[in-house]
C-alpha positions as CSV (number, residue, x, y, z in Angstrom):
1,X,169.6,142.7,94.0
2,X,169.7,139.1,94.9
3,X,168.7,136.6,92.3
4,X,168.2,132.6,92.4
5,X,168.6,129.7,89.9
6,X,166.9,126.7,89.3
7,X,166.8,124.7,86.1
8,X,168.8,126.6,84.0
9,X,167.0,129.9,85.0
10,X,168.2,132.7,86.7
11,X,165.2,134.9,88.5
12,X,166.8,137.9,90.2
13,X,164.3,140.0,92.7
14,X,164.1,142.2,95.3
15,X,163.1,141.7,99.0
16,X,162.2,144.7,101.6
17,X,160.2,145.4,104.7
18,X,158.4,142.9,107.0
19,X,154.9,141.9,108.0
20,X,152.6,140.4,105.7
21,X,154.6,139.5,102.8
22,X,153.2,140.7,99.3
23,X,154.5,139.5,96.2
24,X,154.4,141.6,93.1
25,X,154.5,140.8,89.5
26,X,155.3,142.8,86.7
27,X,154.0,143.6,82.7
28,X,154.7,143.1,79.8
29,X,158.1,145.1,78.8
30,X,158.3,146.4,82.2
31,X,160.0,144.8,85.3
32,X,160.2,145.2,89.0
33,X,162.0,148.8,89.6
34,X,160.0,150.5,86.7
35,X,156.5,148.9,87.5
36,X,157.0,148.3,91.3
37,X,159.9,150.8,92.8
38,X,159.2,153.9,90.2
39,X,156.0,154.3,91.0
40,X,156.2,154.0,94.8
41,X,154.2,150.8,95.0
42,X,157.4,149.4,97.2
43,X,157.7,152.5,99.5
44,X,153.7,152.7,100.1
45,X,153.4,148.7,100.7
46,X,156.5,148.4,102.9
47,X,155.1,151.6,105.1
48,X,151.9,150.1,105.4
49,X,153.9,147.3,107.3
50,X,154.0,144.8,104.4
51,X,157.4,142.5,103.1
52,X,157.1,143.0,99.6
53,X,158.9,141.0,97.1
54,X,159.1,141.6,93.6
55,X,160.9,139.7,90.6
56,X,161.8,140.1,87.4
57,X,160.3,138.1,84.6
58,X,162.3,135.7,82.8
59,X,163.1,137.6,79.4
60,X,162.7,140.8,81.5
61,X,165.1,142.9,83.6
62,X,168.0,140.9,85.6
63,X,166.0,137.6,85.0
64,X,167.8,135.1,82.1
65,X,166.9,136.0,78.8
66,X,165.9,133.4,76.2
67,X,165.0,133.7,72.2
68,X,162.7,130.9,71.6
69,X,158.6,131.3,72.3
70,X,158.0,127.7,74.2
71,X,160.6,129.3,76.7
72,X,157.6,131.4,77.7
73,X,153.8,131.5,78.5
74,X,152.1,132.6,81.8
75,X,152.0,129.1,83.2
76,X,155.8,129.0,83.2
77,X,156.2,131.9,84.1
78,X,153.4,131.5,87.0
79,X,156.0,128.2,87.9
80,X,158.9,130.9,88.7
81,X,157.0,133.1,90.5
82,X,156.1,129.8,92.6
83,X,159.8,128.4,92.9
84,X,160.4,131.8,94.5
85,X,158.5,131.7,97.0
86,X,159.8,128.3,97.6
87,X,163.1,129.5,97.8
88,X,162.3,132.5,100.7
89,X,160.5,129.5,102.2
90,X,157.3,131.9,102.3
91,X,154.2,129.2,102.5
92,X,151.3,132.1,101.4
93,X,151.3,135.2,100.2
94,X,149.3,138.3,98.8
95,X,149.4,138.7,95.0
96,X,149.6,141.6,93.0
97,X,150.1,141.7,89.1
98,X,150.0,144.1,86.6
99,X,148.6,143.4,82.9
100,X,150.5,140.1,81.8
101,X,151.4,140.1,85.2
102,X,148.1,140.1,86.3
103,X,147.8,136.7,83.8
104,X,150.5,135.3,85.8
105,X,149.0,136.0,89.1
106,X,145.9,134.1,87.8
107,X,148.1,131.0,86.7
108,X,149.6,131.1,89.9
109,X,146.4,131.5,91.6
110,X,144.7,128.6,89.6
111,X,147.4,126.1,90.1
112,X,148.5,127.0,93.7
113,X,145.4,128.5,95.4
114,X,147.3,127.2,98.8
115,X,149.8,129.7,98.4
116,X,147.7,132.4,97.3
117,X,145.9,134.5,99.9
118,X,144.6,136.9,98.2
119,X,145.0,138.2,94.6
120,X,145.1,142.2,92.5
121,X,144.5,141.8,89.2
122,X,145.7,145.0,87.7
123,X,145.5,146.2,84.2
124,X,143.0,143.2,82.8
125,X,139.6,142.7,82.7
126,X,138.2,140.0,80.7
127,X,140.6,140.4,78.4
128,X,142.2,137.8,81.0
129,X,139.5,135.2,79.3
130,X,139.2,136.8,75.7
131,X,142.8,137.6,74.7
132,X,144.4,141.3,73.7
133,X,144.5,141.4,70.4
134,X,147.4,139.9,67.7
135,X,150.6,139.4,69.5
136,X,152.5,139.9,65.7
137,X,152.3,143.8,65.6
138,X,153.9,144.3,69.3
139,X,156.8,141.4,68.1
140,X,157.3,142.8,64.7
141,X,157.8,146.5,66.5
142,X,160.1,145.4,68.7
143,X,162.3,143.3,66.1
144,X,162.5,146.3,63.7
145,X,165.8,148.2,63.1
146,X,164.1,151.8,64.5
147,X,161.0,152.9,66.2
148,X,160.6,155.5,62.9
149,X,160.2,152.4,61.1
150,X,157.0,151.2,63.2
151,X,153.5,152.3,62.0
152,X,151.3,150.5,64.2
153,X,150.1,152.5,66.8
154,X,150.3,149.9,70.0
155,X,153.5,148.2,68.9
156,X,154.9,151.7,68.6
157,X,153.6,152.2,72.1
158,X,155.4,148.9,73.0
159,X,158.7,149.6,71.5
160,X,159.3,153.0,72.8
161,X,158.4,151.3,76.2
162,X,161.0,148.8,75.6
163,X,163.7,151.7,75.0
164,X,162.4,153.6,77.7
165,X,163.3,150.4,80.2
166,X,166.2,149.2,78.1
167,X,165.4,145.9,77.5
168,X,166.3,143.2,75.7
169,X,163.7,143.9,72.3
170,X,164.2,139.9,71.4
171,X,163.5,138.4,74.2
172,X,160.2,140.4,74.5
173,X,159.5,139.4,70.7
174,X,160.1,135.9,71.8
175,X,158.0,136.0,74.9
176,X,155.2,137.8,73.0
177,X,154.8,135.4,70.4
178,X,155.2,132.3,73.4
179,X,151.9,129.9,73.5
180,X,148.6,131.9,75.2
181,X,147.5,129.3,77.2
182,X,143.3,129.9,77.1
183,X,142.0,130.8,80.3
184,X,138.3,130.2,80.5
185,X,135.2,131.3,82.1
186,X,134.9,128.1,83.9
187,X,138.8,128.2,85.1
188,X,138.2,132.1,86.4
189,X,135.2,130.8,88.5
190,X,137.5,128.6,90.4
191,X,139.0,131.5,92.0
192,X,137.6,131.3,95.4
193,X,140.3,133.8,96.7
194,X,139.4,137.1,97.6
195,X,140.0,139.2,94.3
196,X,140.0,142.8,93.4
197,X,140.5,143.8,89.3
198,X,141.6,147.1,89.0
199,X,141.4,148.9,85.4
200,X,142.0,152.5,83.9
201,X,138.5,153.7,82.4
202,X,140.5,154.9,79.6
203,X,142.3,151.5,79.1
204,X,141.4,150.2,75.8
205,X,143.9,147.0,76.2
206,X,142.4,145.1,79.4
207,X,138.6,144.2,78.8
208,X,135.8,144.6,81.1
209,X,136.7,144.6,84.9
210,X,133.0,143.5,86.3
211,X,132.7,141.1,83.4
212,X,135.9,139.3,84.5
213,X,135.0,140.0,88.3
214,X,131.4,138.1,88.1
215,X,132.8,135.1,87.2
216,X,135.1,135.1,90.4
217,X,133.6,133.8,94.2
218,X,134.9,136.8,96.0
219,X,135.7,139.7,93.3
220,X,135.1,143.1,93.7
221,X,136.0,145.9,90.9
222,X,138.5,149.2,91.4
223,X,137.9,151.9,88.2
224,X,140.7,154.1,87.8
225,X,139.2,157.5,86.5
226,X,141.0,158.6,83.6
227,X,144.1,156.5,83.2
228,X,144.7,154.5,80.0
229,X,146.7,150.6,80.5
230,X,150.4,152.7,80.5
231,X,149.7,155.2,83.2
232,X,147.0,153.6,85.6
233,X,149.8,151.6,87.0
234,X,151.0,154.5,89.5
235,X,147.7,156.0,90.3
236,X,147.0,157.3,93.8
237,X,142.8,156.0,93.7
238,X,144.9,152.4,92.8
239,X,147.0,152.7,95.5
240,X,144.8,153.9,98.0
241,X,142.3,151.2,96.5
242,X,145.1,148.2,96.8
243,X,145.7,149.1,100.3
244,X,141.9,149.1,102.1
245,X,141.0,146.2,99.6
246,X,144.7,144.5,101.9
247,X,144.0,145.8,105.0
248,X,139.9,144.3,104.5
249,X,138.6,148.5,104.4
250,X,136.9,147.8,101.1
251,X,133.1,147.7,100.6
């Protein structure tokens, strides 16, 4: 995959199709093959005659890893995403994120609405404004010597997640505990793009979609029936949701 550097930090990515170009960030523990490729998000987007472009994270996949919180936050991270797309030389673009990717996407959106076309807010609601519980648990679980030694339930989740992709477990616990820059009610109303916040109905991580949608110009809400924050990701009502929200087929 090709990767660039700039300032120290090296962002590796991925770049297929042509058409419309859409670029797609990941979660939290995840990165672009097992939140983008895996799922088929890549295969459906670049059929549907789109150039999609997906990195990794920095602390995440190929991207360089670092050890110290201030490294972090979705505003820096939003800044790499950016520097990307200045180094395809790609002016504006479609947005997709997933869960803390989703943050990103709203960091990037807030900061660079000329860049930004439109914007999918996957896996958070209002949660975006409100926060998703203590960081400590998830950081803790992925610093401890074995999974049998975590008790709490959503760290647990977290770590086995972060075996499952084989990821750097300090680097996440790092990136966890970086500053959460607040994003408020009155910043989310400045989103004058044209929005959609797609959420599990079983997801008990992102918040309310509508709540976080109302506050946005041009929002609309996907549900996901049945899928919890983990599993939504790879849905067929999100996929076929994503593309006629793209391709301007939503109501």
């Amino acid at each position: 995959m090709p990767n660039f550097e700039q300032d120290g930090v090296d962002i590796a990515y991925m770049d297929q199709g042509d058409g419309d170009p859409i670029l797609l960030i990941h979660g939290f523990a995840s990165n672009k093959t097992i939140n983008w490729e895996y799922p088929g998000w890549v295969d459906l987007l670049v059929k549907d005659g789109r150039r999609v472009i997906a990195l990794d994270n920095r602390g995440h996949g190929e991207s360089s890893k670092f050890y110290d919180p201030d490294a972090y936050g979705a505003p820096i991270m939003a800044e790499d995403a950016r520097r990307l797309l200045d180094h395809l030389g790609l002016e504006t673009v479609d947005v997709m994120g997933y869960s803390m990717g989703a943050r990103i996407s709203a960091f990037l959106t807030l900061n660079h609405p000329d860049r930004v076309k439109r914007v999918i807010f996957g896996g958070l609601g209002y949660g975006m404004v409100s926060g998703v519980g203590d960081p400590e648990p998830i950081a803790s679980a992925l610093e401890a010597e074995r999974l049998q030694d975590v008790s709490d339930r959503t760290g647990r989740a977290f770590r086995a997640f972060a075996e499952q992709t084989k990821s750097d477990r300090l680097s996440l616990a790092a990136c966890m505990r970086s500053s959460r820059q607040k994003i408020s009610e009155e910043d989310i109303s400045r989103i004058s793009r044209p929005a959609l916040v797609a959420v599990g109905t079983n997801d008990d991580i992102a918040g309310s979609p509508e709540q976080l949608a109302d506050l946005m110009q041009d929002a609309r809400v996907l549900d996901i029936p049945g899928r919890d924050h983990m599993v939504a990701v790879g849905d067929k009502v999100f996929k076929k949701g994503v593309l006629e929200f793209l391709n301007g087929e939503m109501e």
